[in-house]
C-alpha positions in Angstrom: 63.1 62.3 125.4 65.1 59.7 123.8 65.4 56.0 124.2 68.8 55.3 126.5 69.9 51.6 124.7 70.6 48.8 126.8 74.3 48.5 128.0 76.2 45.8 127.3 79.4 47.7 129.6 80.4 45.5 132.4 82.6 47.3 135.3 85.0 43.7 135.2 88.5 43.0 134.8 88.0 42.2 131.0 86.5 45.7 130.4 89.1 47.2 132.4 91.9 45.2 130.3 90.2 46.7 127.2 90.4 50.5 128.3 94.0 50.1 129.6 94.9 48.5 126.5 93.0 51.5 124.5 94.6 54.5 126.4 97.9 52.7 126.0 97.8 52.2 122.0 95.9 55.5 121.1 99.0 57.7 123.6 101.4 55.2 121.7 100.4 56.1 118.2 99.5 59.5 118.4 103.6 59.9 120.0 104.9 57.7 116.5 102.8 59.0 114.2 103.1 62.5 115.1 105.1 63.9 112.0 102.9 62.0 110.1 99.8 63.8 111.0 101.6 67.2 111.3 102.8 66.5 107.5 98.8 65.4 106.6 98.2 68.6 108.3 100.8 70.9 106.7 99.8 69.6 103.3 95.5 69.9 104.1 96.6 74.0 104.6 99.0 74.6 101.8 96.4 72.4 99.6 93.1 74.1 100.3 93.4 76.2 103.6 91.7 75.8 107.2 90.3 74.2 108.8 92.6 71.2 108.8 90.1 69.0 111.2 86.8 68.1 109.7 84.5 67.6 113.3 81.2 66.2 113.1 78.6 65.0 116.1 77.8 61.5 116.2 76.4 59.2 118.7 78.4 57.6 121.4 77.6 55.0 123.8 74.4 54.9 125.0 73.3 57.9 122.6 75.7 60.1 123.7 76.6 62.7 121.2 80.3 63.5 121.0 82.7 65.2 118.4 84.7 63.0 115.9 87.7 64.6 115.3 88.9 63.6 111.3 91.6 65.1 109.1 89.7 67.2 106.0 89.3 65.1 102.6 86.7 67.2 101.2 86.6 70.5 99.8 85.0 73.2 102.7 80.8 73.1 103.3 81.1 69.5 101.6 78.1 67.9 104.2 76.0 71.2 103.0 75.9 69.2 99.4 75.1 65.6 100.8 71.2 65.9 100.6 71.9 67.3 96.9 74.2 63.8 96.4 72.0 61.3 97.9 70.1 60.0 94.9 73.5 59.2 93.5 74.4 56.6 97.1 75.9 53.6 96.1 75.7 52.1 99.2 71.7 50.3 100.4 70.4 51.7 103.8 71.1 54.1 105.8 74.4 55.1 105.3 76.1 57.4 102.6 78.9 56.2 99.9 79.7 57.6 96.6 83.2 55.7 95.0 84.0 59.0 93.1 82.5 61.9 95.2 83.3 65.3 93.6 83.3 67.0 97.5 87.1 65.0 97.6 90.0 66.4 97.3 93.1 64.6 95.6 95.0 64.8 98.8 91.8 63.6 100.3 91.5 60.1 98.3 95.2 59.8 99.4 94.6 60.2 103.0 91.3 58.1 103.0 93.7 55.3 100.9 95.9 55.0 103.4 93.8 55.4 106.4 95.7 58.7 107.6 92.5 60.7 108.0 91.1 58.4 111.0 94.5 59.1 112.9 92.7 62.1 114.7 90.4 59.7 116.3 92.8 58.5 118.6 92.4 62.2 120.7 88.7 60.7 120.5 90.0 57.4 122.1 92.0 58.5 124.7 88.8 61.3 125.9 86.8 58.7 126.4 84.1 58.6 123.4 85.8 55.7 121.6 87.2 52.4 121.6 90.2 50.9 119.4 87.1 48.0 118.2 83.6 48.6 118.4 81.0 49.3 115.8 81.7 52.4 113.3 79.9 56.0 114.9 77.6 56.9 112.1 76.4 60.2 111.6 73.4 62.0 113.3 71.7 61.8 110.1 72.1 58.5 109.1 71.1 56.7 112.2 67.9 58.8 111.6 67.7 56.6 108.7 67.8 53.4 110.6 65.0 51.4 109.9 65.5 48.1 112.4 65.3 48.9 116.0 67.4 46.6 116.4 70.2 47.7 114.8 70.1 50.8 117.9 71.4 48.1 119.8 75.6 50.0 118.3 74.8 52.8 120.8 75.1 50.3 123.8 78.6 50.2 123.4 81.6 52.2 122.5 82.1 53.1 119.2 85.3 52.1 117.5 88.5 53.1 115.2 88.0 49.9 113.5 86.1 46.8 113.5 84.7 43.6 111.8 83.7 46.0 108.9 86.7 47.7 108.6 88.3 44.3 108.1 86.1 42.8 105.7 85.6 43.6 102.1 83.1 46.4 102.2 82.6 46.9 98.7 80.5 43.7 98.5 78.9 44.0 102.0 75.1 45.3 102.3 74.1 47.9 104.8 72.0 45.5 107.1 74.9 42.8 107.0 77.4 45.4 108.1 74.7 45.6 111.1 74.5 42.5 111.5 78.2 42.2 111.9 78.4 44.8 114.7 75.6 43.3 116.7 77.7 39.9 116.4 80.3 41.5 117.6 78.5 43.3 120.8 76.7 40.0 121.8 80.0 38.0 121.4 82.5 40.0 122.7 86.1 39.1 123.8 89.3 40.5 124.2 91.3 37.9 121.9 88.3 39.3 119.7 89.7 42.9 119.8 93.0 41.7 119.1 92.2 39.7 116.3 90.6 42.5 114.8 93.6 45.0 115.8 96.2 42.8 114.3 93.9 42.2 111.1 93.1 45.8 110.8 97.2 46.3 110.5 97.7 43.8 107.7 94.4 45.9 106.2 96.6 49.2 106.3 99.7 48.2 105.4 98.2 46.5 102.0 96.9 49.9 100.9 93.2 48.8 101.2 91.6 51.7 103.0 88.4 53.8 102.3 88.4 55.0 98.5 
């Protein structure tokens, strides 16, 4: 059996706050950006067929494994070729980046640029398995990877749309002080903290510095 990770959940008017205010943004942006993700979907179909959703398991709060819903940027049976890719990661650690992956499409790098494909992760928000700001949900097979048990201690919340990654610039940040950041973030948690992060992770989109 598995280790359950120590919760840092607190049934208290601030973690309340923070759930009301999550199921009210995610049912607010999923209503205006509607057209936009039935255009992202349209376009994902007429560009290279179903499926339109790419849906992977990942770990949730407190190890719970849930479906993260994404729109497709790769060409079909694209996690099939990751073990094949993985002496060419640019990223240290656990986790997997390549800047010019061949598995992406064109429309892919577009939708990654401008953040489009992460929109399906609002269904994710408003069922429960995620928060607007919390730590990234990494895949199955790179928390298998993780070589600090400390660095666990991202299961004992809820995983989020964005965060003090997102917001930063990731291109010169290392694995373990992405970590480190998230576990700042746990043990310092506030709700001006989330909306900090909210309102910077706006600026982030609108200037056209999302995922490559």
């Amino acid at each position: 059996m598995q280790p359950q990770s120590y919760s840092r959940h607190r049934l208290n008017l601030a973690f309340m706050t923070k759930r009301l205010l999550d199921v009210f943004v995610a049912a607010m942006l999923i209503i205006l950006t509607a057209p936009v993700m039935l255009a992202a979907a349209l376009l994902i179909v007429l560009g290279s067929g179903k499926p339109v959703l790419y849906i992977q398991e990942r770990y949730g709060y407190n190890r719970r494994i849930f479906r993260l819903f994404k729109f497709r940027t790769m060409i079909k049976d694209a996690h099939d070729m990751q073990d094949d890719l993985r002496s060419q990661n640019e990223r240290d650690g656990a986790a997997f980046k390549m800047s010019d992956d061949p598995r992406v499409t064109a429309l892919g790098r577009w939708l990654r640029k401008t953040n489009i494909d992460e929109l399906p992760q609002l269904y994710n928000i408003l069922r429960g398995d995620m928060s607007l700001v919390g730590p990234r949900p990494l895949p199955l097979s790179d928390y298998a990877r993780l070589d600090e048990i400390s660095q666990r201690r991202r299961l004992s919340v809820l995983p989020g749309l964005t965060g003090s990654w997102q917001i930063a610039d990731r291109q010169n940040i290392s694995f373990k002080e992405w970590m480190r950041m998230d576990l700042e973030y746990i043990d310092n948690w506030t709700l001006q903290t989330d909306l900090k992060i909210l309102l910077k992770t706006f600026i982030v989109v609108l200037s056209g510095k999302g995922s490559h």
